[in-house]
N, C-alpha and C positions, 0 to 999 in steps of 0.2 A: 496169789496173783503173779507174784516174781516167775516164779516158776513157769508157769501158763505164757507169760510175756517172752519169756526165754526164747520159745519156739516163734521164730519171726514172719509166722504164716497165722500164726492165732490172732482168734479177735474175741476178747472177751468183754462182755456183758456184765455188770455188776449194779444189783437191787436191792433195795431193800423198802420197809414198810413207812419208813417214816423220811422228813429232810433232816432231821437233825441226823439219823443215821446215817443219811447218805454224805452229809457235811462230813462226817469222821471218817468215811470211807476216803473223801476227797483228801481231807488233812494226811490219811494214811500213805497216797498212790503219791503225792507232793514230796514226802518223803524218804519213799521207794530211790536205790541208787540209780540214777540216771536220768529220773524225774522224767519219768514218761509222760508226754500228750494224751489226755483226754478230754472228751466231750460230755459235759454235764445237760440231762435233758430234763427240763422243768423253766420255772419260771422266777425273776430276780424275787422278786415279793417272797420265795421260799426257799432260797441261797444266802449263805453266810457272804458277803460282801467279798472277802478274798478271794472265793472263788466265781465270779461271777462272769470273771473272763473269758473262764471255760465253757459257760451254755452255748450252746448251741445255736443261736441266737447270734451270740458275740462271733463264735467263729466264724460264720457264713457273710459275717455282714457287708465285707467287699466283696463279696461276688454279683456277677453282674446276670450269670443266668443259668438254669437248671443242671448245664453241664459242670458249673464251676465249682455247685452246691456239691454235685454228687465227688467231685475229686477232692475237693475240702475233706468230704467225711471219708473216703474210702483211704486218705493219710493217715489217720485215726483209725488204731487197731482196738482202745479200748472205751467206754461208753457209760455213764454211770448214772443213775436215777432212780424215784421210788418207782415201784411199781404202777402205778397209779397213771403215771407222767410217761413212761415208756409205751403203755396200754392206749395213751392218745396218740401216739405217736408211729401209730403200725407200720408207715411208709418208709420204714427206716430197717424194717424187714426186706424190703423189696430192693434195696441199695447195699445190706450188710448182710453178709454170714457171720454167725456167732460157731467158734466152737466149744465156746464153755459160758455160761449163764450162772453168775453165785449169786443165790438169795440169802442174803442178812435178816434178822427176824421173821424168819422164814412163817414160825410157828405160829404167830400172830395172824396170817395171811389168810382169809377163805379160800376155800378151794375154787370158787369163780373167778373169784380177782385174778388168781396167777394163770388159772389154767388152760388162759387165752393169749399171753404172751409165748408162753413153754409152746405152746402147740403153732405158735405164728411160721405161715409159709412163707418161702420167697417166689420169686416170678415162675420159677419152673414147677412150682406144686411141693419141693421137699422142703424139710425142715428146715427152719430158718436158724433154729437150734440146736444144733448136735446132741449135746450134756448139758443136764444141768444139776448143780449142788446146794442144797437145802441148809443151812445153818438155822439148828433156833433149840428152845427147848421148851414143849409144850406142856410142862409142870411150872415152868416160871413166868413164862408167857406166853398162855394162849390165845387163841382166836380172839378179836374183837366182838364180842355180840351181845345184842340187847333180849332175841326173843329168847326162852327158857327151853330145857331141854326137853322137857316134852312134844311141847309144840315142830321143836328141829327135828325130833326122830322120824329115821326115814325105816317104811315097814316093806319097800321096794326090793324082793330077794336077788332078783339081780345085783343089783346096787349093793347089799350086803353081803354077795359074794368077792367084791373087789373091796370089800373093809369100808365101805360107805353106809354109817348106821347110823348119825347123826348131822346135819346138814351145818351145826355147831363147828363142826370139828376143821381142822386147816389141811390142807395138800398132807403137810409135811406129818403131822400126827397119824392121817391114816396111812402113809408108806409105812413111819415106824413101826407102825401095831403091826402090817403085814411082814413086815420081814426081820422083826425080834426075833418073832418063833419059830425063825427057821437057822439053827447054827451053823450051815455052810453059807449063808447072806453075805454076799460081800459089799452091800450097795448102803450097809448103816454102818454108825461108829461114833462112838464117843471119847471124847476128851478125856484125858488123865490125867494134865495138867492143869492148874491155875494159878493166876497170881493174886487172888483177892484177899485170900487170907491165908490163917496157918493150916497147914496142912489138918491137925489136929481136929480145929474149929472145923472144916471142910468131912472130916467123918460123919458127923451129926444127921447133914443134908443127904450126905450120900448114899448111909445105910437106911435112911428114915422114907426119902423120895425117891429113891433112886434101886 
């Protein structure tokens, strides 16, 4: 995010599936040197109290009318919320360009939930989203869902031309499956580092899952 913020024309977008994730996201940008301004979009009922300042809600609340609303946000370069919250929120495509969108638990996500914000226009018809980056990992945490995989299998060949075989499956799992198999891919990558355990303990997972 430091990085992306660096460049003083960017406006970056940051999501994720849950509020407690977005709460650590918020604790994370709080922290960030120079404690950048942002705009939390969700509701107090699902914000940790410390940040409550920052909704959207809060920030707008002295303005007095439409115009005052859009120079409030357009001060605010970056914007953070579950997906969920941002997805009600689509008028905020019409006032902001994003050039970069990071989704957190990305892997978790159905592929309808996300794939209505990614694709959100602004007034002129383009993209309201430049880029966007997928974080998750769909061995540890997949998709949320209750109906079973038969029932989700999709027999559509179209649809299993573009890696859509399972209606189970999240955005980010069927990217990954299409572009493992291709080893000039520049658009996957994984992690090498961790801090959760010892290195040692961490071969276990890696050779077994991974």
């Amino acid at each position: 995010v430091e990085e992306f913020f660096s460049e003083p024309t960017n406006n970056i977008l940051l999501l994720s599936y849950t509020n407690r994730a977005v709460d650590e996201i918020c604790d994370a940008l709080d922290n960030i040197r120079g404690n950048p301004p942002y705009i939390r979009i969700g509701s107090e009922l699902s914000c940790e109290q410390t940040h409550r300042k920052r909704l959207l809600e809060e920030v707008i609340k002295g303005c007095e009318n439409r115009n005052q609303v859009k120079s409030k946000i357009q001060e605010h370069r970056i914007f953070v919320g579950t997906v969920t919250s941002v997805s009600n929120k689509t008028e905020l495509f019409k006032l902001k360009h994003f050039q970069v969108a990071i989704i957190d638990e990305a892997s978790q996500i159905l592929e309808p939930s996300l794939i209505g914000v990614l694709s959100a226009k602004n007034l002129t018809g383009g993209n309201a989203i430049e880029k966007f980056i997928l974080i998750g990992d769909h061995k540890q945490l997949p998709a949320v869902v209750l109906q079973n995989v038969e029932n989700s299998k999709v027999d559509n060949q179209a649809l299993n031309q573009i890696g859509l075989f399972n209606r189970r499956d999240s955005l980010f799992e069927r990217l990954y499956r299409l572009h493992k198999s291709n080893k000039k891919s520049l658009v996957w990558g994984m992690l090498h580092k961790q801090g959760r355990m010892h290195p040692d303990i961490a071969l276990f997972p890696n050779y077994s899952f991974y």
